[in-house]
Backbone as JSON, one array per atom type, in Angstrom:
{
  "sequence": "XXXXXXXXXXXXXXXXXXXXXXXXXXXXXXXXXXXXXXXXXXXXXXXXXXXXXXXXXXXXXXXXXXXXXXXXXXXXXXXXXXXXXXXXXXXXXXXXXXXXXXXXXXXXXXXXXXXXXXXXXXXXXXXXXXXXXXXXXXXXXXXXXXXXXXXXXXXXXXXXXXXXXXXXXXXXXXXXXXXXXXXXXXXXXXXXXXXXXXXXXXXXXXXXXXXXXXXXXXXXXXXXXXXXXXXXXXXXXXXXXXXXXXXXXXXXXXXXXXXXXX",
  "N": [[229.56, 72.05, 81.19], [227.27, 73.08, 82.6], [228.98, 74.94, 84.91], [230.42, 76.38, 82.88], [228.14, 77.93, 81.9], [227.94, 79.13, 84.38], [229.82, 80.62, 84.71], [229.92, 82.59, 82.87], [227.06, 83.97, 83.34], [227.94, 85.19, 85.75], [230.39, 86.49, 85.17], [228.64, 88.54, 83.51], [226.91, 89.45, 85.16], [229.3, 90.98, 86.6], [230.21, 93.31, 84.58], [227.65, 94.6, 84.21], [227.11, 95.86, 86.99], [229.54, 97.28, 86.9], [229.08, 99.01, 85.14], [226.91, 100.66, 86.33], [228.19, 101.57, 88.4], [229.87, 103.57, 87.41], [228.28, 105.24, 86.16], [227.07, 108.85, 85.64], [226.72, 110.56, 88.96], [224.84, 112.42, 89.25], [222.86, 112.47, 87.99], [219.63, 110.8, 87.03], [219.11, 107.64, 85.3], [216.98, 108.11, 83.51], [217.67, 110.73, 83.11], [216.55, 112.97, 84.98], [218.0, 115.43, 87.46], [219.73, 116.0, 90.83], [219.95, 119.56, 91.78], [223.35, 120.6, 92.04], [226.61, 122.0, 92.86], [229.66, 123.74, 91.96], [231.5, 124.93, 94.77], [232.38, 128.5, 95.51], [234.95, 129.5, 96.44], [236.81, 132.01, 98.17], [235.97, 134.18, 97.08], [236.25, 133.34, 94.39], [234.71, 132.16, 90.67], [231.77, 130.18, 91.55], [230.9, 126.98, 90.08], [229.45, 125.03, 87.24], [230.33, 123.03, 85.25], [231.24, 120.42, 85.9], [228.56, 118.85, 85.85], [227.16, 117.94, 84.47], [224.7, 119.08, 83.32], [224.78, 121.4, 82.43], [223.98, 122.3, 80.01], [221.38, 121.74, 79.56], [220.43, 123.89, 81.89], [221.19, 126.29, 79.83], [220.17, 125.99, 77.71], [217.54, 126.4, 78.67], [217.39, 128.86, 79.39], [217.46, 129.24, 82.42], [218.38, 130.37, 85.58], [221.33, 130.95, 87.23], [223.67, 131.84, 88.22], [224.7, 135.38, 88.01], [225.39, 138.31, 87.0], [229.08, 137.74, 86.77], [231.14, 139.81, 86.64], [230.76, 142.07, 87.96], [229.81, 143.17, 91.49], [227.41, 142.05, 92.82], [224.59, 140.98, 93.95], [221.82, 138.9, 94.59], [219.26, 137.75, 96.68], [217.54, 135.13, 97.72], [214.85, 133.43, 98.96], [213.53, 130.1, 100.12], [210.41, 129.27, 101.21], [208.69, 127.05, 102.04], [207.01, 126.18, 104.51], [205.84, 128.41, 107.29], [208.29, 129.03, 109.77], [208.24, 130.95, 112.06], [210.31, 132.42, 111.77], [210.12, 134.37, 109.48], [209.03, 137.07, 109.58], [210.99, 137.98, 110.93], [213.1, 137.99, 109.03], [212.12, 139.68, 107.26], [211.94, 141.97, 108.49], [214.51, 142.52, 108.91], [215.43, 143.29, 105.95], [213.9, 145.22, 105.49], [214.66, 147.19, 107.5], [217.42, 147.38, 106.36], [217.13, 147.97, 103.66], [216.69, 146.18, 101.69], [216.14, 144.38, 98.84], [214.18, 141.12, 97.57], [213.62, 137.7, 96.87], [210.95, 135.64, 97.08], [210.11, 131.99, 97.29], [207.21, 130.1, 96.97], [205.03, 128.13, 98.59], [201.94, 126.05, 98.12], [200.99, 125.55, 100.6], [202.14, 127.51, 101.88], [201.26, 130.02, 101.22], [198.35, 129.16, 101.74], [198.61, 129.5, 104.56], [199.91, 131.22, 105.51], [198.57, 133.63, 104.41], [198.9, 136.73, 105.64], [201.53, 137.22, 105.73], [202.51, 136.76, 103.1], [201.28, 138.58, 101.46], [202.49, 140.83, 102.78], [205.13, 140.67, 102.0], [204.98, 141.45, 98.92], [204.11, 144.13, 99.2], [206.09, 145.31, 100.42], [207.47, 145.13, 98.61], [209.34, 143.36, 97.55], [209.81, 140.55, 95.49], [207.77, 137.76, 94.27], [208.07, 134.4, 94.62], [207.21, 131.18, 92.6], [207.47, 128.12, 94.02], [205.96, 125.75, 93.7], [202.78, 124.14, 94.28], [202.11, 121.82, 96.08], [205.21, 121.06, 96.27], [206.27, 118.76, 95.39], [208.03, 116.19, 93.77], [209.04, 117.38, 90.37], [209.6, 115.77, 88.71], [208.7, 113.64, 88.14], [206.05, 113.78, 87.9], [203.28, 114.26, 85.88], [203.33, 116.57, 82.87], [200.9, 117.87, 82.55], [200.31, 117.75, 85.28], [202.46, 119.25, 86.54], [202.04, 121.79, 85.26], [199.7, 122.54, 86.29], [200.34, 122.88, 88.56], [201.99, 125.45, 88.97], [200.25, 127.06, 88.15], [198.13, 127.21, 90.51], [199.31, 128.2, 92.7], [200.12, 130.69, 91.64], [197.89, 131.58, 90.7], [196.58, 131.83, 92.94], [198.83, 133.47, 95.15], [198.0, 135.78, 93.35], [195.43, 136.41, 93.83], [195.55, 137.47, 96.38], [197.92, 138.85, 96.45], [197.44, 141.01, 94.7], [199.02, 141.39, 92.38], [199.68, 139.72, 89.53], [201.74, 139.37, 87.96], [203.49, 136.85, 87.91], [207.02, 135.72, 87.29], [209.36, 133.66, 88.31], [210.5, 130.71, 89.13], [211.22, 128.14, 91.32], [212.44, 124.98, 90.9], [210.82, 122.74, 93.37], [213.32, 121.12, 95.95], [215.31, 120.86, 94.29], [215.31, 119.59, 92.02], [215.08, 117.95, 89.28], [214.59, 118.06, 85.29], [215.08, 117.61, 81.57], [212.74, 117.97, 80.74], [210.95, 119.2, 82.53], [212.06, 121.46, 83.0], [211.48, 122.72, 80.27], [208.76, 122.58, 80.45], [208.03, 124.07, 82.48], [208.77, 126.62, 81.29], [207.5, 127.07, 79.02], [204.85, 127.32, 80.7], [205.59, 130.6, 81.55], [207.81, 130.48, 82.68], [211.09, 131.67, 84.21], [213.52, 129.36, 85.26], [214.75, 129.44, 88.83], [217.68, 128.63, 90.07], [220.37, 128.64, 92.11], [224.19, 129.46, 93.47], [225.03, 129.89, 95.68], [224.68, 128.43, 99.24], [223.98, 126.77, 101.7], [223.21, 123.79, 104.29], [220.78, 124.51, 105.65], [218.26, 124.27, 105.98], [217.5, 122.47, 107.98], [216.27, 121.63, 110.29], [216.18, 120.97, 112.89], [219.17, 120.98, 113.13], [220.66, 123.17, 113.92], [222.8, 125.57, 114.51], [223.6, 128.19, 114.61], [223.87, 131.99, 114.46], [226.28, 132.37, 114.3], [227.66, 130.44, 112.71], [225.99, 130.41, 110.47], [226.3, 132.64, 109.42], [229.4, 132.35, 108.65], [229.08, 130.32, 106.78], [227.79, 131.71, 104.76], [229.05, 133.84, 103.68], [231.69, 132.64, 103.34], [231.38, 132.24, 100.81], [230.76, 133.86, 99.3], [230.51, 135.52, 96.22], [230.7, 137.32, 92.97], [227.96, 138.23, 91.14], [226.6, 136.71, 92.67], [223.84, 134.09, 93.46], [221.75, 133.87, 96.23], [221.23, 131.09, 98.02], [218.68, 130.74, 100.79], [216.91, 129.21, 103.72], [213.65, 130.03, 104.93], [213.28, 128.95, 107.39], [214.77, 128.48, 108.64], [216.03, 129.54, 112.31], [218.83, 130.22, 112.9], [219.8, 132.06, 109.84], [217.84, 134.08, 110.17], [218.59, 135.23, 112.48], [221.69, 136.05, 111.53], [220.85, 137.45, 109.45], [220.94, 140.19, 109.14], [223.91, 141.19, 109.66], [224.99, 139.68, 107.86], [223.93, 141.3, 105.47], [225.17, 143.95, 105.88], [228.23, 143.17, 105.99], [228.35, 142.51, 103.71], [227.97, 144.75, 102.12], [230.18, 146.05, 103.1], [231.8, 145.08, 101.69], [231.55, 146.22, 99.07], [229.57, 145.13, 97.74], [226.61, 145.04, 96.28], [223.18, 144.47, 96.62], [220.11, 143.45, 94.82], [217.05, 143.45, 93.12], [216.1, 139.89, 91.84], [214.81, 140.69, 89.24], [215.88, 142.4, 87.89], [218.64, 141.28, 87.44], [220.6, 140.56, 84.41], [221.87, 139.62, 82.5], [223.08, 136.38, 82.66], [225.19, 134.1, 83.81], [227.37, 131.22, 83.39]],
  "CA": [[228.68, 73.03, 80.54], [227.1, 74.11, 83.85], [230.08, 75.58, 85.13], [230.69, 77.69, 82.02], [227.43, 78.94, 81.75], [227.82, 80.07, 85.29], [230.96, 81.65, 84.79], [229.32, 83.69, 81.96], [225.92, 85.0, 84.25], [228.6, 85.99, 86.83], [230.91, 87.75, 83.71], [227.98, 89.82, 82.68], [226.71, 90.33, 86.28], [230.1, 92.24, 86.67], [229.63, 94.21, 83.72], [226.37, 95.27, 84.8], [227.55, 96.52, 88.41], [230.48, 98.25, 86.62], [228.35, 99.7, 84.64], [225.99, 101.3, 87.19], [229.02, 102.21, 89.4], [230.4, 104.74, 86.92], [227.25, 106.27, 85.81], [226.89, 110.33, 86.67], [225.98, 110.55, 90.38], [224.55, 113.71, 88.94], [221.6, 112.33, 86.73], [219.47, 109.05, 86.87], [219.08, 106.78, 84.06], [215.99, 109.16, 83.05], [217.77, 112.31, 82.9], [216.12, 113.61, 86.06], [218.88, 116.1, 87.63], [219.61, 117.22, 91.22], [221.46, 120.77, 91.28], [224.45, 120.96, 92.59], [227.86, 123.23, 91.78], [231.36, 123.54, 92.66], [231.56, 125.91, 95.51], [233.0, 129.62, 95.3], [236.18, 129.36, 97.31], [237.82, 133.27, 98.23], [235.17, 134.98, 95.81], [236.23, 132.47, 93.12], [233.43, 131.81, 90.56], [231.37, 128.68, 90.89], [230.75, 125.98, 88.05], [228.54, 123.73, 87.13], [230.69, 123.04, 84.13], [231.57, 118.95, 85.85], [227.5, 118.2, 86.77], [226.06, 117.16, 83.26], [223.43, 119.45, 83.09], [224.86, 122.62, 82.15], [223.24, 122.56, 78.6], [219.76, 121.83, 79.51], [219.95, 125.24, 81.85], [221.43, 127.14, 79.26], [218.98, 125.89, 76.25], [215.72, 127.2, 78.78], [217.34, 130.13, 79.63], [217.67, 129.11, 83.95], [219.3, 131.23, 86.34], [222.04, 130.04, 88.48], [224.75, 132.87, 88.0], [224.17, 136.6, 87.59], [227.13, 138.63, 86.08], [230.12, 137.54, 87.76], [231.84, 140.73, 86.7], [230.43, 142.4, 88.97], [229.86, 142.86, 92.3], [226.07, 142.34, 92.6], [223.85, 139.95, 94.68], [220.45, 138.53, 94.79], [218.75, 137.13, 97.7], [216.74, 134.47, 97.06], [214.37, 132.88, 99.88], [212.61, 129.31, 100.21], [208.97, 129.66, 102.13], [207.58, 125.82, 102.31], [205.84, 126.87, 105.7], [206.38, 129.03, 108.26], [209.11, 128.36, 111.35], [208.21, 131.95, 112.54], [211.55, 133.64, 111.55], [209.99, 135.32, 108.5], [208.64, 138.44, 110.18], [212.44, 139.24, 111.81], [213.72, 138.55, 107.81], [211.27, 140.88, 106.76], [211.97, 143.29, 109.04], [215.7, 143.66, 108.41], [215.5, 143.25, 104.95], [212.84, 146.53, 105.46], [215.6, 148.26, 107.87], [218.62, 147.47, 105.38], [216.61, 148.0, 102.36], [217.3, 144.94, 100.49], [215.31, 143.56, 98.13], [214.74, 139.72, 97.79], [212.55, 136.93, 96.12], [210.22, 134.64, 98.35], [209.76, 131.41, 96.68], [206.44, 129.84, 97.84], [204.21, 126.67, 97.99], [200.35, 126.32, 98.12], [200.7, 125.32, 101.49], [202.34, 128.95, 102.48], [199.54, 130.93, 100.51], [196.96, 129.43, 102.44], [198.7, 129.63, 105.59], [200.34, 133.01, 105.62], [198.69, 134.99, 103.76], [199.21, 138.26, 105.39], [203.3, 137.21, 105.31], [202.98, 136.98, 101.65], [201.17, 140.28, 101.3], [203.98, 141.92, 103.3], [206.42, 140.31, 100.84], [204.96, 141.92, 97.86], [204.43, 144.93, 99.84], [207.22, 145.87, 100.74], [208.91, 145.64, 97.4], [209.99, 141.91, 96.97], [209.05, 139.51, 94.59], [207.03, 136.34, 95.26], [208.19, 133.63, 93.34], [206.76, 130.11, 92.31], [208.0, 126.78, 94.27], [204.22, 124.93, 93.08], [201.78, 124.03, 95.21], [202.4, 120.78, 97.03], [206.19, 120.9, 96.46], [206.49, 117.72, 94.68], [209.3, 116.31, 92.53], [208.19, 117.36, 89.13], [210.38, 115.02, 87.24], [207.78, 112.17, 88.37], [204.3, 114.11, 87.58], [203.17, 114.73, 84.34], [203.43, 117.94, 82.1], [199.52, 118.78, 82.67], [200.64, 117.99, 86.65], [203.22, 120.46, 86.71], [201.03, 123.05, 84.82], [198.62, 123.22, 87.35], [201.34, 123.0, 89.96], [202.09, 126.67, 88.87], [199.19, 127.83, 87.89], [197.86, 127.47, 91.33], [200.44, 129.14, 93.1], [200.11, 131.76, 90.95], [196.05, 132.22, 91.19], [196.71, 132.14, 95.03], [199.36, 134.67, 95.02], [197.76, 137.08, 92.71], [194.27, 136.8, 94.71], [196.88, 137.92, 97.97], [198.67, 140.73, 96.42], [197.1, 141.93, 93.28], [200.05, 141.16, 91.46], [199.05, 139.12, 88.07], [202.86, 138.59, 87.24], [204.99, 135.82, 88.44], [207.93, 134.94, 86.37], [210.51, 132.82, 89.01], [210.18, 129.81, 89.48], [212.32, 127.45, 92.25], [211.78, 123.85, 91.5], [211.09, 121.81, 94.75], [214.26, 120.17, 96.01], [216.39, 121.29, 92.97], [215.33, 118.55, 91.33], [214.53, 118.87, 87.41], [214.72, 117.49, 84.3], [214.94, 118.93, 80.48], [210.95, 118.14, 80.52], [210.72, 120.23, 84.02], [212.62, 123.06, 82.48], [210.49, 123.33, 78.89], [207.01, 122.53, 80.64], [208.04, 125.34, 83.24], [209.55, 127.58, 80.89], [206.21, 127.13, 78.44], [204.25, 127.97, 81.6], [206.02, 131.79, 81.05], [208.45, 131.02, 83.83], [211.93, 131.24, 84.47], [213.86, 128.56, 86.7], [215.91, 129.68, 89.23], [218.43, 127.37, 90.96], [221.54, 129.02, 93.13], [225.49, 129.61, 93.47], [225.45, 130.12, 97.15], [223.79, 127.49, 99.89], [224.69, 125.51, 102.36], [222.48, 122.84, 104.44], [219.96, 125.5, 106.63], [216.85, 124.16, 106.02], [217.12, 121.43, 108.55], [215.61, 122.61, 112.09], [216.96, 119.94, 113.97], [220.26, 121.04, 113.3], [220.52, 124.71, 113.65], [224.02, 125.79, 114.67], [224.0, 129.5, 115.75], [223.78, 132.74, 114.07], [227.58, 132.53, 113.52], [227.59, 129.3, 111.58], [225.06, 130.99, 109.34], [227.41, 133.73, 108.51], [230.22, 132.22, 107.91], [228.69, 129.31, 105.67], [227.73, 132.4, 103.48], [230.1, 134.92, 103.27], [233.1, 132.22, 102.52], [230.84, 131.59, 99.25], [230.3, 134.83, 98.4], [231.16, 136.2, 95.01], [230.11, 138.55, 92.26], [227.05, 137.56, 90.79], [226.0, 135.76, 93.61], [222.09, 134.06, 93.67], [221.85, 133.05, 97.61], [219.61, 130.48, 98.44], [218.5, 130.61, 102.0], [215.75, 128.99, 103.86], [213.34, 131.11, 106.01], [212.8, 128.15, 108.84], [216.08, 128.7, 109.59], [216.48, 130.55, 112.96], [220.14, 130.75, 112.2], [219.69, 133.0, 108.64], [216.89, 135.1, 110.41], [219.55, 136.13, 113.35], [222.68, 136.84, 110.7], [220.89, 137.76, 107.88], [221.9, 141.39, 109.47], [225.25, 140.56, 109.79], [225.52, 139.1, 106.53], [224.16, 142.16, 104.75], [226.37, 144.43, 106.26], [229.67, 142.67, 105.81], [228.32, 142.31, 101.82], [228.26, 145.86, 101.93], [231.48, 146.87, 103.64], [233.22, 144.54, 101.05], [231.3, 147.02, 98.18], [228.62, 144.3, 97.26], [225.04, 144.99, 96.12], [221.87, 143.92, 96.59], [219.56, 143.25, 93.56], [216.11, 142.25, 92.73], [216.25, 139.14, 90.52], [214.46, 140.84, 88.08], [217.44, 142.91, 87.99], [219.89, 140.43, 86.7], [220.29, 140.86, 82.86], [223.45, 138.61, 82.35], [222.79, 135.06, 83.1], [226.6, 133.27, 83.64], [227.07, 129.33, 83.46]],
  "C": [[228.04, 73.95, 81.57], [227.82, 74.74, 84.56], [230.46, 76.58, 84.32], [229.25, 78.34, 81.67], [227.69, 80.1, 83.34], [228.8, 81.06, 85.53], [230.63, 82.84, 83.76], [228.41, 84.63, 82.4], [227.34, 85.73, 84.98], [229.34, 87.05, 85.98], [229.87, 88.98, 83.76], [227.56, 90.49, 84.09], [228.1, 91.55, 86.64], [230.3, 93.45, 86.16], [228.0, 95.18, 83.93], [226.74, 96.14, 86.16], [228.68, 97.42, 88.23], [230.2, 99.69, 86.21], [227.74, 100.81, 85.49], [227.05, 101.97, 87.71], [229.39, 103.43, 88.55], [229.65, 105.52, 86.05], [227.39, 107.76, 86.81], [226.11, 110.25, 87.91], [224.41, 111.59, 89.65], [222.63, 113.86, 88.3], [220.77, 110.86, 86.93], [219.5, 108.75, 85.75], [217.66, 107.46, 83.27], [216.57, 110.67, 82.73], [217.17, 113.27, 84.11], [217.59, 113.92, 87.16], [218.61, 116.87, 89.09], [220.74, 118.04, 91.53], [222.26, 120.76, 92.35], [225.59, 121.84, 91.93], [228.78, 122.52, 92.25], [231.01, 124.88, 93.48], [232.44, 127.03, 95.08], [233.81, 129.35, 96.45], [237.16, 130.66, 97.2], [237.18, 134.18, 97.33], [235.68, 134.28, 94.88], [234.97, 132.01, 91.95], [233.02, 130.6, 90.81], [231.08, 128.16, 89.85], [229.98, 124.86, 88.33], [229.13, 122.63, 85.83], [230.82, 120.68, 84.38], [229.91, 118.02, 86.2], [226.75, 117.58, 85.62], [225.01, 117.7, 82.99], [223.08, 121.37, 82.8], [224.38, 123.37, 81.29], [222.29, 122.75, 78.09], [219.68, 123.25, 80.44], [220.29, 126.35, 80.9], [220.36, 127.08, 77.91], [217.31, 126.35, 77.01], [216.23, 127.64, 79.63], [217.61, 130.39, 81.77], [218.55, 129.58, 84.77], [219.97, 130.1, 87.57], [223.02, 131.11, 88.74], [224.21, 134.47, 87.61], [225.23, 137.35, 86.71], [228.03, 138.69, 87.17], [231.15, 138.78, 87.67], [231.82, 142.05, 87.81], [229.9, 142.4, 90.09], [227.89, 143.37, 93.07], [225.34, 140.95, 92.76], [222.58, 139.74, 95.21], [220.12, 137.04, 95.78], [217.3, 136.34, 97.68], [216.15, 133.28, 98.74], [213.48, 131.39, 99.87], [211.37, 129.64, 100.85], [208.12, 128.1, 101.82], [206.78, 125.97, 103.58], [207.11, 127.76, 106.8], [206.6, 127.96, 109.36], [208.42, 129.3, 112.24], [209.33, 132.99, 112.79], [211.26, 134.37, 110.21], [209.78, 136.52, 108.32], [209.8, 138.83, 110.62], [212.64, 139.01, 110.24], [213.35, 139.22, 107.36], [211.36, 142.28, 107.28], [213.19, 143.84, 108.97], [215.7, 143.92, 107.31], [215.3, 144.99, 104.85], [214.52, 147.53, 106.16], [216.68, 148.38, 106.99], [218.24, 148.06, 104.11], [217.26, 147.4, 101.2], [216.21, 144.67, 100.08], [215.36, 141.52, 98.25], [213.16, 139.03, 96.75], [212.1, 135.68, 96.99], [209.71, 133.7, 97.58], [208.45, 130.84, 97.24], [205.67, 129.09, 97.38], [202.86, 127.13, 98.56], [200.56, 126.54, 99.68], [200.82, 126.92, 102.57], [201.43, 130.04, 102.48], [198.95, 130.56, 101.57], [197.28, 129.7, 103.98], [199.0, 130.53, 106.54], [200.11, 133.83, 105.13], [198.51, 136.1, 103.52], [200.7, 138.49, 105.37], [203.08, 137.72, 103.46], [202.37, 138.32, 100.92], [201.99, 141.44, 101.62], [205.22, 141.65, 102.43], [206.27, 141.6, 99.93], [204.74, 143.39, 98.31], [205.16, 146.21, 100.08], [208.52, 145.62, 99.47], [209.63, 144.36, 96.99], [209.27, 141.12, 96.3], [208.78, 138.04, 95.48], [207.29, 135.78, 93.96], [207.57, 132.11, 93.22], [207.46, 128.75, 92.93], [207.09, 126.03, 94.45], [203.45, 124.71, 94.51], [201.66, 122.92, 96.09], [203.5, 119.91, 96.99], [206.72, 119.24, 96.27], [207.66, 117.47, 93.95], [208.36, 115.74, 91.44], [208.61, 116.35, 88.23], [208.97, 113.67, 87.14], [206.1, 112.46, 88.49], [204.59, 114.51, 86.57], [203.23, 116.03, 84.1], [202.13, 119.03, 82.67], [199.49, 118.8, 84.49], [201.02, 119.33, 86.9], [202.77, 121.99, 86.3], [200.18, 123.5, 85.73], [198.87, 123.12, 88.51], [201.03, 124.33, 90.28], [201.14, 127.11, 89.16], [198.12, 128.17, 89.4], [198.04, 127.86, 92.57], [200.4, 130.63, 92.73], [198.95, 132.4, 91.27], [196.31, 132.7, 92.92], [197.11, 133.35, 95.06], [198.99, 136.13, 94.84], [196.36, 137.6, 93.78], [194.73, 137.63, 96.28], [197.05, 139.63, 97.84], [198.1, 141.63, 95.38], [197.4, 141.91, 91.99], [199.95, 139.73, 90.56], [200.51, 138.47, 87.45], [203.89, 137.89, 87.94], [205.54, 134.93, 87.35], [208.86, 133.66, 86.86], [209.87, 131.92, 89.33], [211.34, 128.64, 90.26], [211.61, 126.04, 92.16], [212.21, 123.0, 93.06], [212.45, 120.78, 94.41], [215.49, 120.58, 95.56], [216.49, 120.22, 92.07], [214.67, 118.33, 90.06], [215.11, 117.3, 86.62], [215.23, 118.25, 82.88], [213.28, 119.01, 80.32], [210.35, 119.15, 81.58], [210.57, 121.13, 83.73], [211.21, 123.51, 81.25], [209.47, 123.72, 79.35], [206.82, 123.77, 81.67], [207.81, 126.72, 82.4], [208.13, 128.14, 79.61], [204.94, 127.93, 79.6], [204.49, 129.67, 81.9], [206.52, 131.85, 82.58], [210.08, 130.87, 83.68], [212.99, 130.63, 85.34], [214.73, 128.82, 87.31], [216.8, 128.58, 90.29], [219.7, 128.61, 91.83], [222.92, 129.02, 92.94], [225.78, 129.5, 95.0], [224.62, 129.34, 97.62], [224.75, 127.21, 100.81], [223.26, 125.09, 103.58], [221.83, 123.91, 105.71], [218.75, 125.02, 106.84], [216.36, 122.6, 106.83], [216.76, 121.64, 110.31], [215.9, 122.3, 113.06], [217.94, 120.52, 114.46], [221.05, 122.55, 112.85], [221.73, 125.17, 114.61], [224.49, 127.35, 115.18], [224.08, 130.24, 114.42], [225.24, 132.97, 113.28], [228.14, 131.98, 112.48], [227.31, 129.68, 110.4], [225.87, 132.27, 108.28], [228.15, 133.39, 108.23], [230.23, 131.64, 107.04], [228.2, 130.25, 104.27], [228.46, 133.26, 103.02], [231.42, 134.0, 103.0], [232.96, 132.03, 101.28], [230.62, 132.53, 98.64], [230.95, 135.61, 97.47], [230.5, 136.52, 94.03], [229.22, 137.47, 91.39], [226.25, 136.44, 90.93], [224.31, 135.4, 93.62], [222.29, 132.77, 94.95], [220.85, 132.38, 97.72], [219.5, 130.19, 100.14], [216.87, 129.92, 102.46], [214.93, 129.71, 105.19], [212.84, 130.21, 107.25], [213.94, 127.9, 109.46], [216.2, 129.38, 110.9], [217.87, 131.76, 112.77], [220.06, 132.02, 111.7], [219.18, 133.99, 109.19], [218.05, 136.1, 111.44], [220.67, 136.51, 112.39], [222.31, 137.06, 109.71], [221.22, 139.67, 108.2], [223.39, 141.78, 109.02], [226.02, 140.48, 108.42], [225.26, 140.28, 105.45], [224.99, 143.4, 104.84], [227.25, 144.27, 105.99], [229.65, 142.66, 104.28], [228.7, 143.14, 101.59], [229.63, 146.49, 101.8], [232.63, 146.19, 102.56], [232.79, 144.87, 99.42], [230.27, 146.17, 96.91], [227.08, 145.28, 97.17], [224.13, 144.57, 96.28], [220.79, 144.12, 95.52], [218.2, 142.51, 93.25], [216.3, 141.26, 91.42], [215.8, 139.66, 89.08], [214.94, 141.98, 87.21], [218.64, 142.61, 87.25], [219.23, 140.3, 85.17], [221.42, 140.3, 82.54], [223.4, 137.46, 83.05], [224.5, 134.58, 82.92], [226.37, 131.66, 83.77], [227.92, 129.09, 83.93]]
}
């Protein structure tokens, strides 16, 4: 009898570990989601179509895609603190005359904020990544409310400017409760098509790296996500708008894009 019960615990223990193993990497057992794609490969579009979570950005409205029909690209910036490469992105941006969107946490407000006056400034949007860059999936609704909201007060006391719609959750890490309680907050969430791993300081690879990790990804209705503690980005973000150009690309404020793709 003791022998077949133990052959039964061990049975179900397998079932259990099977179980787990072929759950979506993609999602926990809560539904808490972080973003990833399929890469653009030769201007190919990307897809989110294999990640499980294509349904919750399309039911609150979340940017990840712009119109892939055309050839038209928005530059989209992190700002959790300054490295001190934000003043050279600012300044080509200014010589190229690109537009762009500066996502930004409490901690940036209070720490830069005559950077984030030169943002708005000079013609770019300042967008919402909350105030002590938390993962929202694991604070409450009335948390996340006054994530924003104090991001926002900051901001506006900065520049003047009363309206911020974008919102970048920290990480890329969401939910469908993230999205609504955001999207109720009168924001919309933006996530990315273009990336690759910049925002690690340690491991900063050269101006060339930086270019080619974005221009092999780049394709029409591109939303780049870059991070501004990059050195890297700050030296080829030149480079990189140039070559967009010469291959009859655009530059676009997000608030610009009027064709959301999935």
């Amino acid at each position: 009898m003791l022998n077949k019960r133990y052959g039964l615990v061990v049975f179900l223990s397998v079932l259990v570990l099977l179980a787990i193993s072929v759950s979506p990497a993609s999602a926990s057992p809560g539904g808490v989601y972080h973003f990833g794609f399929k890469k653009s490969v030769g201007g190919s579009r990307p897809s989110i179509n294999e990640e499980g979570f294509k349904g919750i950005l399309e039911k609150h409205n979340a940017i990840f895609l712009g119109d892939t029909t055309k050839k038209e690209l928005y530059l989209t910036f992190d700002n959790g603190y300054e490295n001190g490469f934000t003043p050279k992105v600012l300044d080509v941006l200014k010589e190229k005359q690109v537009p762009a969107i500066f996502f930004v946490t409490g901690h940036y407000i209070k720490d830069q904020p005559e950077l984030v006056k030169r943002m708005a400034a000079e013609g770019h949007l300042v967008g919402n990544h909350s105030w002590s860059h938390p993962d929202m999936s694991g604070i409450s609704s009335v948390q996340i409310a006054s994530e924003l909201t104090k991001v926002k007060s900051g901001a506006t006391q900065l520049t003047g400017q009363s309206q911020m719609e974008y919102l970048r959750p920290p990480r890329g890490i969401f939910s469908d409760r993230v999205l609504a309680v955001s999207k109720e907050q009168g924001y919309i969430s933006v996530f990315w098509s273009v990336a690759y791993k910049d925002w690690d300081t340690k491991a900063q690879r050269g101006a060339r790296y930086a270019y080619d990790s974005v221009m092999k990804q780049l394709h029409p209705g591109a939303v780049i996500l870059l991070h501004t503690v990059s050195k890297d980005n700050a030296e080829a973000l030149g480079q990189i708008i140039d070559a967009a150009h010469s291959q009859g690309f655009t530059f676009k404020r997000l608030d610009q894009l009027s064709v959301k793709s999935y």
